[in-house]
N, CA, C and O of each residue as an XYZ file, in Angstrom:
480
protein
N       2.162     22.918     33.557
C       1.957     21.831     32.607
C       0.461     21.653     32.408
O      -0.404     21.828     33.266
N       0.304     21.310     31.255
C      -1.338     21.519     31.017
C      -1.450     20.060     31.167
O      -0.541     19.237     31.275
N      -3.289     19.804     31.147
C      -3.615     18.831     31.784
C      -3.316     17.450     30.158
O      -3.137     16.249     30.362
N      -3.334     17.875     29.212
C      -3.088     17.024     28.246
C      -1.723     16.255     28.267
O      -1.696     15.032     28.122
N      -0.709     16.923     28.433
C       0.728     16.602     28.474
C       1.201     15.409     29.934
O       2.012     14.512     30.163
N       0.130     16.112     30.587
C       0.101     15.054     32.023
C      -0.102     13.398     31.629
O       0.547     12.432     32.031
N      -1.301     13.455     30.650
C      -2.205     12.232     30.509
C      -1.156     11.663     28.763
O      -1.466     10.832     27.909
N      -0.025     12.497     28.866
C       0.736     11.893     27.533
C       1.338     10.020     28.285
O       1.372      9.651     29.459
N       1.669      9.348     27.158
C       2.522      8.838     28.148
C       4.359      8.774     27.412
O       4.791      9.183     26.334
N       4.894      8.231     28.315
C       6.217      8.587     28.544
C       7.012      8.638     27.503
O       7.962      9.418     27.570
N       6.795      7.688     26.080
C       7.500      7.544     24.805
C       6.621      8.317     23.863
O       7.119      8.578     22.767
N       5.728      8.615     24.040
C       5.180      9.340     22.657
C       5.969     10.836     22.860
O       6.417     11.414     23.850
N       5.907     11.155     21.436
C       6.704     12.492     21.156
C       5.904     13.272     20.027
O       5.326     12.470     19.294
N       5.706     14.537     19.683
C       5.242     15.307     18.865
C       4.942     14.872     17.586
O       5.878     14.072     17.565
N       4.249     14.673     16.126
C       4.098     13.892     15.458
C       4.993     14.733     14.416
O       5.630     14.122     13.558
N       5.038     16.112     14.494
C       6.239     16.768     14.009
C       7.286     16.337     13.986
O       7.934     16.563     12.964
N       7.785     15.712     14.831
C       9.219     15.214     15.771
C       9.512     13.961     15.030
O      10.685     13.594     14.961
N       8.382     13.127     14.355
C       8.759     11.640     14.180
C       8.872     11.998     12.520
O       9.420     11.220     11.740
N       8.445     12.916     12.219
C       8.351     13.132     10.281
C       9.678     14.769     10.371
O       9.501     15.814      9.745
N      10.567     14.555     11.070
C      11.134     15.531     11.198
C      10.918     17.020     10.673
O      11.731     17.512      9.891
N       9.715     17.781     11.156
C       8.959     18.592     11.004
C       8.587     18.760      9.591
O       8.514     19.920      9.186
N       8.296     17.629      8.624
C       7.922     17.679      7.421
C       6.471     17.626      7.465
O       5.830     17.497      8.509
N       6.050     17.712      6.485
C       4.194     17.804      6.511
C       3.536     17.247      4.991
O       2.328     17.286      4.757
N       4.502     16.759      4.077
C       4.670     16.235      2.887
C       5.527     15.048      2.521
O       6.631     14.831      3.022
N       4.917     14.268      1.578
C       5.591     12.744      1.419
C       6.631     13.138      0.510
O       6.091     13.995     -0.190
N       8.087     12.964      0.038
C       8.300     13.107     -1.075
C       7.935     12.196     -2.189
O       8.447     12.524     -3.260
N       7.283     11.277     -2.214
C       6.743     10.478     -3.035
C       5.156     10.235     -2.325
O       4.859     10.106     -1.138
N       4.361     10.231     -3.441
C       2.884     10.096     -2.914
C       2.039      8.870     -3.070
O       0.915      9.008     -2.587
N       2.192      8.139     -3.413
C       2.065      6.710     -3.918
C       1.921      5.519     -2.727
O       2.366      4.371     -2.703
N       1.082      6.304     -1.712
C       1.084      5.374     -0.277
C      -0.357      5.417     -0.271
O      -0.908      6.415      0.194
N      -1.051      4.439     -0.739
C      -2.459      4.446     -0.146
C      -2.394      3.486      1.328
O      -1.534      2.995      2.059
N      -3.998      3.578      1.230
C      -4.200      2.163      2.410
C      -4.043      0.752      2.130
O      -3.888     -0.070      3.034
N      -4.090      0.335      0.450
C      -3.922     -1.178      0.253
C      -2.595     -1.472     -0.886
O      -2.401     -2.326     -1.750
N      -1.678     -0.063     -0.288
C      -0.478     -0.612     -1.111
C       0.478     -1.179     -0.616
O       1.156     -0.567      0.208
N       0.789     -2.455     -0.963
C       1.773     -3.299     -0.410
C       3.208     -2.985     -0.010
O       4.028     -2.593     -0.840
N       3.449     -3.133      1.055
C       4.869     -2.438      1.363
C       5.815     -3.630      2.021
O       5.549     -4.170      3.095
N       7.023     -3.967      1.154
C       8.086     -5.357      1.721
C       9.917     -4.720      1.710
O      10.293     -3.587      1.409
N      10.344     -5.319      1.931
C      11.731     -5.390      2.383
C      12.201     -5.199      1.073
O      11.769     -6.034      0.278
N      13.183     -4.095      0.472
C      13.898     -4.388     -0.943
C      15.019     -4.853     -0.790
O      15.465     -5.582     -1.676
N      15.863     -4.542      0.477
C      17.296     -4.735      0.842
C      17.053     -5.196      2.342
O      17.404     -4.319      3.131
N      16.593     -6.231      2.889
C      16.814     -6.218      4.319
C      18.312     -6.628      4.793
O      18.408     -7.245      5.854
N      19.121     -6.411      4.287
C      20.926     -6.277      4.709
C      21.019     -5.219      4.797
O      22.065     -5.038      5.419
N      20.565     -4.264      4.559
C      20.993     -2.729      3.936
C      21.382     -2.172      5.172
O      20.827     -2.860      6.029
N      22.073     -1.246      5.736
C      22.688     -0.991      6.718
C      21.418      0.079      7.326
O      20.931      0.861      6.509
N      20.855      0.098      8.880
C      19.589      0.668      9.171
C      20.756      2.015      9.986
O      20.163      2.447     10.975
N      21.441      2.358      9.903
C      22.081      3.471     11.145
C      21.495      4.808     10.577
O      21.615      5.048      9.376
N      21.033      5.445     11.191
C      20.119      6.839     11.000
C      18.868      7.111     10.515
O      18.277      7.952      9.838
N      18.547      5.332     11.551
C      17.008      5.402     11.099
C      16.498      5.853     12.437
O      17.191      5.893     13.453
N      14.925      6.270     12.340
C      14.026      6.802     13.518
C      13.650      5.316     14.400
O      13.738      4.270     13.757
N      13.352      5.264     15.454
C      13.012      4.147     15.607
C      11.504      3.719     15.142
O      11.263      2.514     15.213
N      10.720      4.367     14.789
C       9.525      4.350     13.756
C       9.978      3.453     12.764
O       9.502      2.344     12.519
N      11.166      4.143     12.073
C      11.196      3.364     10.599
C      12.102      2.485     11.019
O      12.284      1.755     10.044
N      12.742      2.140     11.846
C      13.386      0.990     11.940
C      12.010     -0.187     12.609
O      12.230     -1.388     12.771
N      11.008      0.296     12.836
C       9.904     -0.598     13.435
C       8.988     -1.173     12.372
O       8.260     -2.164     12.427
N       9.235     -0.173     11.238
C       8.823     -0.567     10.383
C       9.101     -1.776      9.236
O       8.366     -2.404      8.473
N      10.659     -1.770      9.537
C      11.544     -2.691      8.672
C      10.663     -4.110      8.966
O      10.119     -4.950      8.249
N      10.882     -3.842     10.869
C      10.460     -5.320     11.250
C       9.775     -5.883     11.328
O       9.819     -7.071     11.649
N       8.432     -4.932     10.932
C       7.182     -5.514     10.870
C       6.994     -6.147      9.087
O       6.295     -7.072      8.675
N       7.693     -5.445      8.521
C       7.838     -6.021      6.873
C       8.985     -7.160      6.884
O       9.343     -7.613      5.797
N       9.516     -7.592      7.964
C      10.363     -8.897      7.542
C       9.987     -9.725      7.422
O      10.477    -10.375      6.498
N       8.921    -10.337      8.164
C       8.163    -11.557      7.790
C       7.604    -11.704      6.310
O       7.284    -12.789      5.826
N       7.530    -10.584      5.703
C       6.661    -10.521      4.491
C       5.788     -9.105      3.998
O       6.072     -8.088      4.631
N       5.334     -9.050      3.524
C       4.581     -7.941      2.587
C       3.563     -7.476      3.534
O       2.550     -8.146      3.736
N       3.840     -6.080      4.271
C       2.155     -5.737      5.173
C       1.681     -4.701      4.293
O       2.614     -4.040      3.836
N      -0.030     -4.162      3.710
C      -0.328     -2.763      3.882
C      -0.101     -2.379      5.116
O       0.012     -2.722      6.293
N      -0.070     -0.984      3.871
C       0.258      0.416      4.515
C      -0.792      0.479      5.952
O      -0.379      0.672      7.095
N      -1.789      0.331      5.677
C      -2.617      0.270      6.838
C      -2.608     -0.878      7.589
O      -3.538     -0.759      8.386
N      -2.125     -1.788      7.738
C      -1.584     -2.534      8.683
C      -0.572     -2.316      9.226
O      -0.556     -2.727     10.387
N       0.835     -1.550      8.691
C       2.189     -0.495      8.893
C       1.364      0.168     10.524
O       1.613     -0.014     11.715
N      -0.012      1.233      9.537
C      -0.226      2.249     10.160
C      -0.768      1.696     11.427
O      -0.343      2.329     12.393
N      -1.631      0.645     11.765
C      -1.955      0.018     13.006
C      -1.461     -0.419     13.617
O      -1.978     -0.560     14.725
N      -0.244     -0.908     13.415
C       1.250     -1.567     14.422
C       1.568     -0.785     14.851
O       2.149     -0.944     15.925
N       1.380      0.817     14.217
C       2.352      1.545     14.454
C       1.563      2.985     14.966
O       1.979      4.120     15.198
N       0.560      2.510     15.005
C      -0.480      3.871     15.786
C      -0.348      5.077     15.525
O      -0.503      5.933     16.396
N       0.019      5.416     14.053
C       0.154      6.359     13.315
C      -0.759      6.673     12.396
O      -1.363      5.846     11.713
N      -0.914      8.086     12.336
C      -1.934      8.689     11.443
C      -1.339      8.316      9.698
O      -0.130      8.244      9.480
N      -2.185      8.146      8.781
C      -1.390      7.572      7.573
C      -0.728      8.969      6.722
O       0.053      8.773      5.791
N      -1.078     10.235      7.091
C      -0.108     11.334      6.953
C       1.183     11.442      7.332
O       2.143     11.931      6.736
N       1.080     10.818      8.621
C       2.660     10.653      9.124
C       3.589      9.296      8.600
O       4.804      9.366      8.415
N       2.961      8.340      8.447
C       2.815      6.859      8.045
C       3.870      7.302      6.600
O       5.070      7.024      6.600
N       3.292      7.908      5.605
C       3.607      7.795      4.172
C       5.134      9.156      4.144
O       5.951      9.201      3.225
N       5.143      9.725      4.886
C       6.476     10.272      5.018
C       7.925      9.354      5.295
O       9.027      9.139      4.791
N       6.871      8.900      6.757
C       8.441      7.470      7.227
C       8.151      6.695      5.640
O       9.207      6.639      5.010
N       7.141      6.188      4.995
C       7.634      4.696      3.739
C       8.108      5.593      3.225
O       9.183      5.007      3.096
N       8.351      6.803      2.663
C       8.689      7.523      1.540
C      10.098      7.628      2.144
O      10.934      6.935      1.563
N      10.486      8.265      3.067
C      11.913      8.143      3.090
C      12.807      6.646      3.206
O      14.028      6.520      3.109
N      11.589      5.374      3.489
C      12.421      4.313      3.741
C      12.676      3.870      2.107
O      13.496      3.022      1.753
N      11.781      4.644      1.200
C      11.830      4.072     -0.115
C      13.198      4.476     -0.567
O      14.117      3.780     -0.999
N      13.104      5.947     -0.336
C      14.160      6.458     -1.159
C      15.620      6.034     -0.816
O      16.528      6.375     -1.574
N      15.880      5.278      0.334
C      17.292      5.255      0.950
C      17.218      3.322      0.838
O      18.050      2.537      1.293
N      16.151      3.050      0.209
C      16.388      1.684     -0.843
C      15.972      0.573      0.752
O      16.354     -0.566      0.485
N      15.488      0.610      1.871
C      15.089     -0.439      2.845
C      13.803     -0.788      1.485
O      13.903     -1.662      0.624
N      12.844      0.038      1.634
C      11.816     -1.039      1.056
C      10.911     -0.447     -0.672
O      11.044      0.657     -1.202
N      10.322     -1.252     -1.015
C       9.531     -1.385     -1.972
C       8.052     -1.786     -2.141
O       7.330     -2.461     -1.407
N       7.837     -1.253     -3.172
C       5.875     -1.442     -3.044
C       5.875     -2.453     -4.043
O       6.735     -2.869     -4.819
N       4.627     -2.754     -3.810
C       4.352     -4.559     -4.873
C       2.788     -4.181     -5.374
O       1.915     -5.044     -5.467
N       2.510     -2.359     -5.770
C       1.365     -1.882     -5.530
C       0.443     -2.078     -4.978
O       0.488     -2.143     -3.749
N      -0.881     -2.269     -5.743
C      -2.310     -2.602     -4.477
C      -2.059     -4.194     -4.985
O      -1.579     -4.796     -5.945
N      -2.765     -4.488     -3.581
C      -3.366     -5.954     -3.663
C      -5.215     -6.176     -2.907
O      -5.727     -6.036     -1.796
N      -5.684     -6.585     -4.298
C      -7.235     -6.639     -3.673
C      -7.650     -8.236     -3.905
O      -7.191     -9.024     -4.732
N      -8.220     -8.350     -3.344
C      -9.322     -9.809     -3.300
C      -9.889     -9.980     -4.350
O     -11.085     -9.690     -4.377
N      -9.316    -10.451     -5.452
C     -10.283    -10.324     -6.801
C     -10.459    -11.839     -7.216
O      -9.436    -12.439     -7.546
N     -11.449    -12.388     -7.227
C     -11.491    -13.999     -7.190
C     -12.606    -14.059     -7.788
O     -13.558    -13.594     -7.160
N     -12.906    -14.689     -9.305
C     -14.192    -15.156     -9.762
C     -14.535    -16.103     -9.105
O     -13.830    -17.020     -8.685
N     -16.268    -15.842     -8.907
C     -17.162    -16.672     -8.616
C     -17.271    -17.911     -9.762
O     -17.488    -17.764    -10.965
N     -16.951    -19.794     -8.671
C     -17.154    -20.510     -9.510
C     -18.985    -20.758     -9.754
O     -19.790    -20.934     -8.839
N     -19.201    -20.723    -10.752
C     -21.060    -20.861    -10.565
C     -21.607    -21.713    -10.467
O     -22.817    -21.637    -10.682
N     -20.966    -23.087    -10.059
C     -21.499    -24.310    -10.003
C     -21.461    -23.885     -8.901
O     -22.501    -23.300     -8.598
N     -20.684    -23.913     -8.105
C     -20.491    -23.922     -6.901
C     -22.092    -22.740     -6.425
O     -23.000    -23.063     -5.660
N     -21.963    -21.488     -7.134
C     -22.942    -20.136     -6.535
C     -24.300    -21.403     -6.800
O     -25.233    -21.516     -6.005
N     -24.195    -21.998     -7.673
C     -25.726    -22.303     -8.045
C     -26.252    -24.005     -7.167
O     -27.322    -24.612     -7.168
N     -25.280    -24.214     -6.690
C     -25.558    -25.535     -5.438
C     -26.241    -24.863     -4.703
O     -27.439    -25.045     -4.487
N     -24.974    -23.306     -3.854
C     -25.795    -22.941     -2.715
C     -26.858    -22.581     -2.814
O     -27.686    -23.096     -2.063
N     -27.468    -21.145     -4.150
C     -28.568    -21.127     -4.090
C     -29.661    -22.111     -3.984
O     -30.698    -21.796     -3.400
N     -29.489    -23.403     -4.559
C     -30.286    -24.610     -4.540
C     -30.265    -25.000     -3.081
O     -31.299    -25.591     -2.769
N     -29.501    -24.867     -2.203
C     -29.537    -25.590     -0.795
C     -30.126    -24.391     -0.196
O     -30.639    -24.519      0.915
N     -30.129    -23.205     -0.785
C     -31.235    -22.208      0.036
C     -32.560    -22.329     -0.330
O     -33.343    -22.061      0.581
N     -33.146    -22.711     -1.587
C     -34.283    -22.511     -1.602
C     -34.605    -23.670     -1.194
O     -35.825    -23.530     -1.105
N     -34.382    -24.760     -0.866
C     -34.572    -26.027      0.329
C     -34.630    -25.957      1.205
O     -35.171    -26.863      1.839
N     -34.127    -24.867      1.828
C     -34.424    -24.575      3.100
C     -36.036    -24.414      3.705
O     -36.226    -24.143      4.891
């Protein structure tokens, strides 16, 4: 036994093993800030991985990115977008596309603070 496999620990398994030796999403549409939620959470989960059933549960509370998926779930986002892609296609979940922080600046407001900075 080589010295890597020693220092594995006891539940991790091949990353082959968890994308059932796939190496491609069938759908590609998984970035890092695309929203991923529950489409059917009744939907019957039997012949899921326990990955993608971990995944359900981290989207029940509500809408996580993909990269929040991928940090719960200590997965590379190559492997990441295979499990959403098959959870898409068998109807557990849905994307709500990107979501970014887009908020105009009110300028009364920008132009107080600058005024309380140059008072300083």
């Amino acid at each position: 036994m080589t010295a890597s496999r020693r220092t594995r620990g006891p539940g991790l398994v091949g990353l082959h093993v968890v994308t059932g030796g796939r190496y491609e999403p069938s759908r590609n549409h998984f970035d890092f800030v695309t929203s991923v939620c529950l489409a059917n959470p009744g939907l019957e989960r039997t012949g899921l991985t326990p990955e993608q059933r971990r995944v359900l549960e981290l989207c029940q509370p509500g809408a996580l990115s993909v990269a929040e998926v991928g940090a719960y779930l200590e997965l590379p986002l190559s492997v990441l977008r295979i499990l959403l892609a098959d959870l898409m296609e068998r109807g557990h979940i849905t994307t709500n596309g990107k979501f970014y922080a887009v908020q105009t600046a009110d300028r009364q407001l920008l132009e107080a603070v600058l005024e309380g900075l140059h008072n300083l």
